[in-house]
N, C-alpha and C positions, 0 to 999 in steps of 0.2 A: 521277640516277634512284634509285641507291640510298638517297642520302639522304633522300630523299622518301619512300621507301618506310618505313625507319627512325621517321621521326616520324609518318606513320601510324600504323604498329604500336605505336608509345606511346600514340599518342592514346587510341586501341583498350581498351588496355592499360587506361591509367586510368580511362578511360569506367566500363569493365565494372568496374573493383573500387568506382569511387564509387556506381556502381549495387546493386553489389551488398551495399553495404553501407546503402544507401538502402533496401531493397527485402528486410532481414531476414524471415526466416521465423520470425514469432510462433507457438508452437502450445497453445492453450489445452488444458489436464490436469487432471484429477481432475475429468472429469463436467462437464454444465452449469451455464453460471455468468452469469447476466442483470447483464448492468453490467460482467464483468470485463475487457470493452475501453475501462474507463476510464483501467487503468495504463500503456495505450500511450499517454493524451494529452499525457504528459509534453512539458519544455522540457529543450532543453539546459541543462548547466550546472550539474546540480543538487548537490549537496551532502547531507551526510550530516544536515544540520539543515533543519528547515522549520518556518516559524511561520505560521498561518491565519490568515485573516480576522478580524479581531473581538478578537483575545487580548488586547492591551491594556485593553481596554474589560468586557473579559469580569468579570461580577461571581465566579463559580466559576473560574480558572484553573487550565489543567490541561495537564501536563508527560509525555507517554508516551517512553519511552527504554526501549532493548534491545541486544542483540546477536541478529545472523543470523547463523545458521551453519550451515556444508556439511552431508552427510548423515549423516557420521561423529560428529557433535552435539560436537565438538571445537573445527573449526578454524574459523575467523573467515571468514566468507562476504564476500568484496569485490564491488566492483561490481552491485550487488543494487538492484532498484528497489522500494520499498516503497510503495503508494497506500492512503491513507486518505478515508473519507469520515463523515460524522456528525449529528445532529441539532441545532437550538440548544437553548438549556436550556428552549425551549416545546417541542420535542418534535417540531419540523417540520426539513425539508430548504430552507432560507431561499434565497431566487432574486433575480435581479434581471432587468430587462428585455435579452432579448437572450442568452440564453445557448446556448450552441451544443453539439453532440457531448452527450458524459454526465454536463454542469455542469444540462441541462436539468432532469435527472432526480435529480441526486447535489443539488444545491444550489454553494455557494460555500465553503461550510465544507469543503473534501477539500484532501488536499498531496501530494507527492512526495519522498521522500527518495531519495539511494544511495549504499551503505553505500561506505564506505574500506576498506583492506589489516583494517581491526581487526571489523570489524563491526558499528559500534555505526551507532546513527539517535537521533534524537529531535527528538519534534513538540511544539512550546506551541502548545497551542488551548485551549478550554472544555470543562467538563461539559456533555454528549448529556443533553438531557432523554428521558423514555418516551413512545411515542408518543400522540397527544391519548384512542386509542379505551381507555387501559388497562388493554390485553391486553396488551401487548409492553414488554420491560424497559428502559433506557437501554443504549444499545450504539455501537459503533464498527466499520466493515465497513473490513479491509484485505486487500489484494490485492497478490500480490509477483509481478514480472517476474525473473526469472534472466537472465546474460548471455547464455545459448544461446538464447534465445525464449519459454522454457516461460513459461508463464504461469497462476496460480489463485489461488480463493482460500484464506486462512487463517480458521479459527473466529475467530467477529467475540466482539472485547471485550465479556464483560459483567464486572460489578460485583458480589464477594461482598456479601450479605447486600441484595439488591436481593429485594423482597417479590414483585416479579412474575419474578423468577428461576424457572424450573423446569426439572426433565430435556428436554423438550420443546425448548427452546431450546436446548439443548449438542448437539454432534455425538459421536458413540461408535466410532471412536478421535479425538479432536480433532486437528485440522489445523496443523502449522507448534508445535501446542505446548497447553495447557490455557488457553480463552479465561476461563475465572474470574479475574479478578484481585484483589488486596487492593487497596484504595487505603490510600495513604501521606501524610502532612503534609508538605508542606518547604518551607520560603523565602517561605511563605506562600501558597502552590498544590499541589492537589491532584497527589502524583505514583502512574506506574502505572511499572512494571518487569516488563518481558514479553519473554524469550528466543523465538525461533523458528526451527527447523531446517528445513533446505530436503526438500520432500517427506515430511515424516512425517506418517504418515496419510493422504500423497493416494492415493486409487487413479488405480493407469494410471499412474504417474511413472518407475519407472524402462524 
């Protein structure tokens, strides 16, 4: 009897922690944010690299790489899920038949990174063209998951010296880090170099 009772009590046991780690408490921060239960759609598995749909093919290829870090703006943020999503070089969010959750809405161009002990990520995808009405600049919308749940977004990449750039489009204190970026030549694709520290600038974060 006892022993039976014993393996019970494990079953139990296990039950509730596979559950309970099934069944994390996400809590989305910094204000409303339409789309940003796109970075739970993740797979396992992932790695600190991820390469989009298309890149190969892509006549503009384009290399974004950084480092996340803690709130201390020092230490090397591990474990960290980074979602991206973005336009093709016409300017649309590109689909295909069938798409489920916030691929409907995001397109097929979006990836997943998470970071290692060092912090670094980086995605190969393409130049985001502007959108077709142009009003709106070429951009890139990322959104980080933390290991404790939080979840928001960061100020979406735009492109120094983009003509339809304006104050209007930057947030004022910017999110995760200053979404202006230089672009850079290398290896024969467009590179972007963008740090971002965890909660700088979100309201509601700590």
């Amino acid at each position: 009897m006892k022993f039976r009772f014993l393996l019970f009590f494990i079953s139990i046991l296990l039950f509730s922690c596979a559950r309970s780690q099934a069944e994390q408490e996400y809590r989305l921060v910094g204000g409303p944010c339409e789309g940003c239960e796109a970075v739970l759609e993740y797979e396992e598995d992932l790695t600190a690299v991820d390469t989009l749909p298309e890149f190969k093919t892509a006549e503009k290829k384009l290399k974004i790489t950084g480092t996340i870090f803690r709130p201390d703006g020092k230490t090397p943020a591990s474990d960290v899920i980074l979602y991206i999503h973005h336009t093709n070089a016409r300017g649309v969010y590109p689909s295909k038949d069938g798409e489920t959750g916030w691929a409907a809405r995001h397109g097929y161009l979006r990836g997943w990174i998470k970071t290692g002990k060092d912090g670094r990520f980086t995605f190969y995808t393409q130049m985001p063209g502007a959108y077709p009405d142009g009003k709106n600049p070429a951009h890139i919308h990322p959104i980080v998951l933390e290991p404790d749940g939080r979840y928001y977004y960061l100020s979406g990449y735009f492109f120094e010296g983009d003509p339809l750039l304006t104050e209007h489009h930057m947030e004022d204190p910017p999110r995760g880090s200053d979404g202006v970026v230089k672009l850079q030549e290398q290896d024969g694709m467009t590179l972007i170099e963008r740090n971002f520290v965890l909660g700088k600038g979100v309201p509601g974060y700590n």
